[in-house]
SEFI-493505 format. One record per residue (C-alpha): residue in three letters; x, y, z. Coordinates in steps of 0.001 Angstrom, whole numbers, padded with zeros to 6 digits, always signed. Layout:
residues N
ALAXYZ
...
***
This chain:
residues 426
UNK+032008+025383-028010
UNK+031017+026643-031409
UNK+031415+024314-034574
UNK+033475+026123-037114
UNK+033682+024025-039573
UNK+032952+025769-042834
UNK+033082+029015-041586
UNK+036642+030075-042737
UNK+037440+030329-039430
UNK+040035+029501-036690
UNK+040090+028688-032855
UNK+040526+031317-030569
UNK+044030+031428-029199
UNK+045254+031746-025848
UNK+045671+035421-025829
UNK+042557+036347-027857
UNK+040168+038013-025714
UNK+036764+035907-025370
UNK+034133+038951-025385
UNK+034584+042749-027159
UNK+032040+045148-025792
UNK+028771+043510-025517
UNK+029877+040912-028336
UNK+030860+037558-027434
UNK+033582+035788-030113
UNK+033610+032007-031120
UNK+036802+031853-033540
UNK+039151+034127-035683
UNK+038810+034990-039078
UNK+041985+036670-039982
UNK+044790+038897-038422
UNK+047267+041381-040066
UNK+049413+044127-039547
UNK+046710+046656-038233
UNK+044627+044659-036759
UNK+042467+041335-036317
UNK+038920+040357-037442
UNK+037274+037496-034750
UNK+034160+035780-035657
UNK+030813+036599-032868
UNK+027627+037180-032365
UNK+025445+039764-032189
UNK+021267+039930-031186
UNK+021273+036522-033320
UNK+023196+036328-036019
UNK+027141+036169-036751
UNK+029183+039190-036906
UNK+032530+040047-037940
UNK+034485+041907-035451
UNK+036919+043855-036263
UNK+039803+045227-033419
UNK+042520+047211-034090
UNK+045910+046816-032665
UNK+046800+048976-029370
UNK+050093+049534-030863
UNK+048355+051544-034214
UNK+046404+053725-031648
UNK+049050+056106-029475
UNK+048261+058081-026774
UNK+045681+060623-027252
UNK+046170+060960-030832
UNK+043816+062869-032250
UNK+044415+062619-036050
UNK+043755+059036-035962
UNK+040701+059409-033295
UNK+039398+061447-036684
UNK+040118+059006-039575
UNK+038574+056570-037560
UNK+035791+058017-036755
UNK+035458+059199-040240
UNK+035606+056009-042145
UNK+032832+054637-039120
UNK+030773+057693-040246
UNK+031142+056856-043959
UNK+030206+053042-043473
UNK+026925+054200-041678
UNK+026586+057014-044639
UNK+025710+054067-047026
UNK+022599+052458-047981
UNK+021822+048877-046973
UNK+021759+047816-050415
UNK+025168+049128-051045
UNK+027196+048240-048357
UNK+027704+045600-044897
UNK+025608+047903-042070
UNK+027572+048870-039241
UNK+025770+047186-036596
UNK+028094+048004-033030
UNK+030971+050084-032866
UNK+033519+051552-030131
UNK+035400+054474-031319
UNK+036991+055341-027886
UNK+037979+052500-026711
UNK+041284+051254-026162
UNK+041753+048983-028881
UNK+038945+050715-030852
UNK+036668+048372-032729
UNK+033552+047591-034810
UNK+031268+045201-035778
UNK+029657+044293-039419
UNK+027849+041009-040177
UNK+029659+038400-041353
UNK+029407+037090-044766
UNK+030088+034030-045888
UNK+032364+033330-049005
UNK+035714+033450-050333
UNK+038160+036118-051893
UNK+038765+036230-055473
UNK+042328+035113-054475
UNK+041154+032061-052976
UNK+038848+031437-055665
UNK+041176+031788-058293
UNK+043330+029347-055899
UNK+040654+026265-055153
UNK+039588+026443-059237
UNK+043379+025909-060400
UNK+043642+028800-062415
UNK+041541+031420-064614
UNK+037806+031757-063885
UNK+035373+030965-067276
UNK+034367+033563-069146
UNK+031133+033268-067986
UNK+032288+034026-064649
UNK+034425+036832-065500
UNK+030946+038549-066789
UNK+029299+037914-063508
UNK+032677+039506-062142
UNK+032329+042566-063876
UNK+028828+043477-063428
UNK+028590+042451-059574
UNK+031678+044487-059058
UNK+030392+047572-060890
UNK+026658+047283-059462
UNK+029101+048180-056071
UNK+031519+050574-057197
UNK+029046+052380-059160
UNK+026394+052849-056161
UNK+029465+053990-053927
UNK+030376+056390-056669
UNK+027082+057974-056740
UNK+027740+058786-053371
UNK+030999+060689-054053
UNK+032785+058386-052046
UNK+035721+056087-053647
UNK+037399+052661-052435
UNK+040799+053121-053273
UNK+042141+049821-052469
UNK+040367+047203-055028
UNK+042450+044098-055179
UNK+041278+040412-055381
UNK+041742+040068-051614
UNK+039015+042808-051403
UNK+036471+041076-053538
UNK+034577+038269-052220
UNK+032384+035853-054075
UNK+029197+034352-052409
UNK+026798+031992-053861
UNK+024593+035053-054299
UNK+027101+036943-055975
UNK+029669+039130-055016
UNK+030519+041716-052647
UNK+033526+044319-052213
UNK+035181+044307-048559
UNK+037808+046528-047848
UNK+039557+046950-044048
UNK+038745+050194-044289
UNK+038994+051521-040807
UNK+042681+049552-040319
UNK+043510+051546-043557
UNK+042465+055175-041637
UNK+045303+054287-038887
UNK+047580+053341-041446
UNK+047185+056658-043049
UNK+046968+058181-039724
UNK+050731+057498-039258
UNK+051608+058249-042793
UNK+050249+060621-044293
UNK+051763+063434-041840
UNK+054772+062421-044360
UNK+053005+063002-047221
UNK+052743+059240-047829
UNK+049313+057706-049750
UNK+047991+053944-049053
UNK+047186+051040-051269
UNK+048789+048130-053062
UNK+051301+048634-055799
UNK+050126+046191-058270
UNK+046514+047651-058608
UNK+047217+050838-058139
UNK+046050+053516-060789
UNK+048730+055687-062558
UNK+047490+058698-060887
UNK+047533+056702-057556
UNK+051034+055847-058208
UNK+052202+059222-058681
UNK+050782+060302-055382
UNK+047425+062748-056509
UNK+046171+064080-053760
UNK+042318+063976-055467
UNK+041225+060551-056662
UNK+037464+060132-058579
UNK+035706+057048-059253
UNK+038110+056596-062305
UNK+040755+055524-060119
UNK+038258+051953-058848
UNK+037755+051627-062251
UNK+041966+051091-063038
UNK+041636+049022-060407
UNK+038774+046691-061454
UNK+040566+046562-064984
UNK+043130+044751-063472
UNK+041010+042954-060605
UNK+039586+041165-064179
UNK+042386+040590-065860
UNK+043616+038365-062532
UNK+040266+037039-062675
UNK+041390+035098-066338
UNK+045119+035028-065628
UNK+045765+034617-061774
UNK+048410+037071-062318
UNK+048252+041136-062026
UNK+048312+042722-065721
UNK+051329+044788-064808
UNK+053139+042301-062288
UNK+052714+040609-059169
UNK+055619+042485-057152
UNK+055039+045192-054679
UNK+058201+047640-055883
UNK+059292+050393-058236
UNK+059200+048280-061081
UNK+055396+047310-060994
UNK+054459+050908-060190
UNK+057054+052172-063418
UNK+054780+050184-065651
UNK+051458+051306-064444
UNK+052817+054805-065305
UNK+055001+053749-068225
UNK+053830+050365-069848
UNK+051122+048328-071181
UNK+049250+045783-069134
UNK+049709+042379-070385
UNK+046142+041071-071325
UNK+047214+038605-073840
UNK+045700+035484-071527
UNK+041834+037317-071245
UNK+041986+038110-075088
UNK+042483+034376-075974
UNK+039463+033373-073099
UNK+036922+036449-074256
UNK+037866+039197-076636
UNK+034633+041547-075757
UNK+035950+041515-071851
UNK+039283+042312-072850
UNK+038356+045138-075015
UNK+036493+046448-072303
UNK+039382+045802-069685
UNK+041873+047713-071643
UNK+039197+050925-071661
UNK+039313+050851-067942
UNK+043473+050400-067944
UNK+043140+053803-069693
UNK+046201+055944-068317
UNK+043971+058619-068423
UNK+040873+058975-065845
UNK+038894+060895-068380
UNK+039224+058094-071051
UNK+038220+054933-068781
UNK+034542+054191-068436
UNK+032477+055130-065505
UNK+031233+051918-063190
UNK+027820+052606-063902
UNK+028548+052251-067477
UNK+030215+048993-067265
UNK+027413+047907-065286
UNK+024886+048309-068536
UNK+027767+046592-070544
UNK+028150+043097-068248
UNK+023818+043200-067949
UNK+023802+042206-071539
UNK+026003+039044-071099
UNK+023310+037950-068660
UNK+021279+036238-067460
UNK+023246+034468-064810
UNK+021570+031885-062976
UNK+022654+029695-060403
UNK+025343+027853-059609
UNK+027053+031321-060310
UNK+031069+030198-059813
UNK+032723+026421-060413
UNK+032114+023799-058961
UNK+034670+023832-056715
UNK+034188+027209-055947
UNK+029965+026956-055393
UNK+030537+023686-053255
UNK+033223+025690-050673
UNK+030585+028674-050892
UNK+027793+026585-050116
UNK+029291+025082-047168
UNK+029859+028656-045723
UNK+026583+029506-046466
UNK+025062+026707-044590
UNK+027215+027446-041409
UNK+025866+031417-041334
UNK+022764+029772-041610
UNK+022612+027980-038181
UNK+023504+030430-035601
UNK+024785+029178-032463
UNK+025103+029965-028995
UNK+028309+031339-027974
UNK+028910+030233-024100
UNK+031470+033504-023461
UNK+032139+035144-020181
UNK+030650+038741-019552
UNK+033454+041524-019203
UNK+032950+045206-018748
UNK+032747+046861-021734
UNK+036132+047905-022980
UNK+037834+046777-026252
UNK+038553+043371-024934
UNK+041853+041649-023645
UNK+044705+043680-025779
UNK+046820+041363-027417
UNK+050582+040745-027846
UNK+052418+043208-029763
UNK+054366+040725-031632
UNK+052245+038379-033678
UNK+053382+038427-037260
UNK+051448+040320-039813
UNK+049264+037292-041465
UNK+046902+037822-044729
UNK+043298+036812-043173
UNK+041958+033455-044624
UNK+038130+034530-045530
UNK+037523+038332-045723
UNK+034325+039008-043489
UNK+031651+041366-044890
UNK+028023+041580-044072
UNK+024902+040907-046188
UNK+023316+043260-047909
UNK+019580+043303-046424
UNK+021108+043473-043322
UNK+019766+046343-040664
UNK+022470+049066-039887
UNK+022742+050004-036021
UNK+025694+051869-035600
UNK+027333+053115-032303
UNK+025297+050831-030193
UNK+026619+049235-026926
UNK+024454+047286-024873
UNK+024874+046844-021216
UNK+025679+042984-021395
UNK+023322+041037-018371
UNK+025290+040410-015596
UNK+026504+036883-014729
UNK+027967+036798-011026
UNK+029282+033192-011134
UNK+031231+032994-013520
UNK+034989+034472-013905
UNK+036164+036097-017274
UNK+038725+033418-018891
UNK+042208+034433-018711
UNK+044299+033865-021562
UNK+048193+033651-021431
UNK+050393+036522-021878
UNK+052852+036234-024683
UNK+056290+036967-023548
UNK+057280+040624-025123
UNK+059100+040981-028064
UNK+061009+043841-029155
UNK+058452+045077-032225
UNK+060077+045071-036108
UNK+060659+048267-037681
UNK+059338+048422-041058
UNK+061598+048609-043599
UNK+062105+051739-046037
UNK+064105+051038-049500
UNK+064896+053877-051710
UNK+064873+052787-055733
UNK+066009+055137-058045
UNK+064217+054085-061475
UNK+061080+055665-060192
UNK+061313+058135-057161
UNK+059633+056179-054189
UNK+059866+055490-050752
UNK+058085+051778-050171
UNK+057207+051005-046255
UNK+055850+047556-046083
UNK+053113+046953-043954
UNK+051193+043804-044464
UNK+049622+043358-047793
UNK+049298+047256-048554
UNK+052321+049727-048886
UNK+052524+053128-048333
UNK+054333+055279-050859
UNK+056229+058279-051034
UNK+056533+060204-054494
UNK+058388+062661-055817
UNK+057142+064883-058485
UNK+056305+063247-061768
UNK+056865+065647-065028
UNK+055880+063449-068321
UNK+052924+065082-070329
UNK+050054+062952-069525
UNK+047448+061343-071720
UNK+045390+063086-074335
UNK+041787+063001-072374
UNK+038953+061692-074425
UNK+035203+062533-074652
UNK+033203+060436-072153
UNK+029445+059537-071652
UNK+027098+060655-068900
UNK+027236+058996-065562
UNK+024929+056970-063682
UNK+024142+054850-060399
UNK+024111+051306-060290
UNK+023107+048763-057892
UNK+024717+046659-055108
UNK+027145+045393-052279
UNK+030339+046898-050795
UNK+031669+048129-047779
UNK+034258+050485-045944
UNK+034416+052954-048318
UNK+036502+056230-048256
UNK+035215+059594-049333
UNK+036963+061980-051857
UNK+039341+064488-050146
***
């Protein structure tokens, strides 16, 4: 039996399935509405695997068959230095699922959580330029997240990376956007976001980093916490509230309110704010607290000693489905891969054969009848909220204030490093 401890993750339950495709699993990292994320190995080395839900994948459907494959196709699109490779993936099977390497860390969330409160200013410049380095080499790629939130964002002792359940997200939309609904989380959405454009730029990541930040030095969202009308009224309406990062660093918070620009044309590009966070530098190890750096170093350690998995060998499906009923958790410790990593998409391995031994059987959960989601109509701003884990998909009806005067912006350029399960510009 593998030894999780410091891996941020849990023991398989009963039901999980003990081998998907040629990948053997040792413990679960998190589980949510569309899907769950086990902990294996793969040819050495740890792995996050990542399985959707049978129930998110009907029969023979096509449209999400495409965003699926898509968002596969765009994580194998990046460069190494950009993005977690995708090292095994099964597109077709039934659950579909893929495979990154895992990385070891925590989310900004938990971060924010184990320190007590608002990161140091120092921190908050590490934030900011680790964060950009990503968005800005994913925006030089025409490609945009769309979904940046402190759950997304996970600090290692090397830095930081941006993670993003990506391929979850493409069966999400898969079911929603024949509605004409759009995908992400209310409090960190952009203005345009929130109004339902149907073209989003880089500009839109950028919003969302502005307020990713100002978490960062308040542990609260600049425009509220909740996940209704009235958060997404004053993204489109209001002010953020910054007061708490101008008292901790005045610079960042002049820079934070440029990227809470209601305007995309007046918010500076990633690459930009890339140049601006260099000069608060250097930053030199330990990187985060101490409380923080100790929890990171223990994860660290654990990806460092790979162990042997002792896992029965099963014909290569998508593993043993699961129950339809488990309630939609938030996973503990976002997995994401490491940067230097070597990309090997599509790849399934016949697994050796092992003719005495019997594939574990885990017990079958008793059905359930499944929970509809739950649609509230608000009338202060016209929306249509479905709940589904910790993103919501939102239906809007035309907007008609005069937007923004745009303002004059500076040339664009590529930065640097880390981030994952990206989704291109329609």
């Amino acid at each position: 039996m593998v030894q999780l401890r410091g891996s941020g993750a849990e023991p398989l339950k009963a039901e999980d399935p003990r081998r998907i495709g040629p990948v053997p699993l040792a413990g679960r990292l998190g589980a949510g509405g569309m899907g769950r994320v086990y902990l294996g190995v793969h040819e050495g080395r740890y792995v996050a695997v990542k399985q959707l839900r049978s129930s998110v994948v009907g029969e023979d459907d096509e449209d999400f068959l495409r965003r699926f494959g898509h968002e596969l196709d765009n994580l194998s699109r990046l460069p190494a230095e950009a993005t977690a490779p995708l090292l095994v993936s099964d597109r077709t099977a039934r659950p579909p699922w893929f495979a990154t390497a895992y990385v070891p860390g925590l989310t900004l969330a938990q971060a924010v959580e184990l320190h007590g409160g608002a990161l140091p200013a120092r921190a908050l410049w590490l934030l900011l330029r680790e964060a950009a380095a990503g968005l800005a080499a994913v925006h030089a790629l025409d490609m945009v997240h769309r979904d940046l939130k402190p759950s997304n964002v996970m600090l290692t002792v090397d830095g930081c990376t941006l993670i993003d359940f990506g391929v979850a997200r493409a069966a999400e939309q898969s079911q929603l956007t024949r509605t004409g609904m759009v995908v992400g989380t209310p409090a960190y959405m952009a203005p345009e976001q929130a109004l339902g454009a149907r073209t989003l730029s880089g500009a839109t990541d950028v919003f969302a980093l502005g307020s990713v930040l100002a978490y960062a030095a308040s542990g609260q969202a600049p425009f509220g916490n909740e996940s209704g009308h009235g958060v997404l009224y004053r993204i489109v309406h209001e002010q953020p509230d910054l007061e708490p990062l101008r008292e901790l660093e005045p610079d960042l918070a002049a820079i934070v309110t440029a990227c809470l620009d209601k305007d995309p044309e007046g918010r500076p590009t990633a690459a930009e704010l890339l140049i601006r966070a260099e000069e608060h530098g250097p930053f030199t190890p330990p990187l985060w607290p101490e409380a923080v750096a100790e929890r990171l170093s223990a994860r660290a350690a654990f990806a460092a000693d790979v162990q042997d998995i002792d896992a029965p060998t099963l014909p290569l499906t998508g593993g043993t489905p699961e129950p339809e009923n488990e309630p939609e958790n938030e996973p503990k410790a976002e997995p994401q891969a490491r940067p230097d990593a070597e990309r090997e998409p599509e790849r399934q391995p016949e697994p050796e054969p092992e003719p005495d031994r019997k594939p574990s059987q885990g017990k079958k959960s008793k059905p359930k009848t499944e929970r509809r989601r739950t649609r509230v109509l608000f009338a202060a701003v016209p929306v249509v909220v479905v709940v589904g884990g910790t993103t919501l998909a939102v239906q809007y009806l035309p907007h008609t204030s005069s937007p923004p005067r745009a303002r004059p912006r500076t040339g664009r350029g590529c930065g640097g490093v880390r981030s994952w399960a990206w989704t291109s510009c329609p």
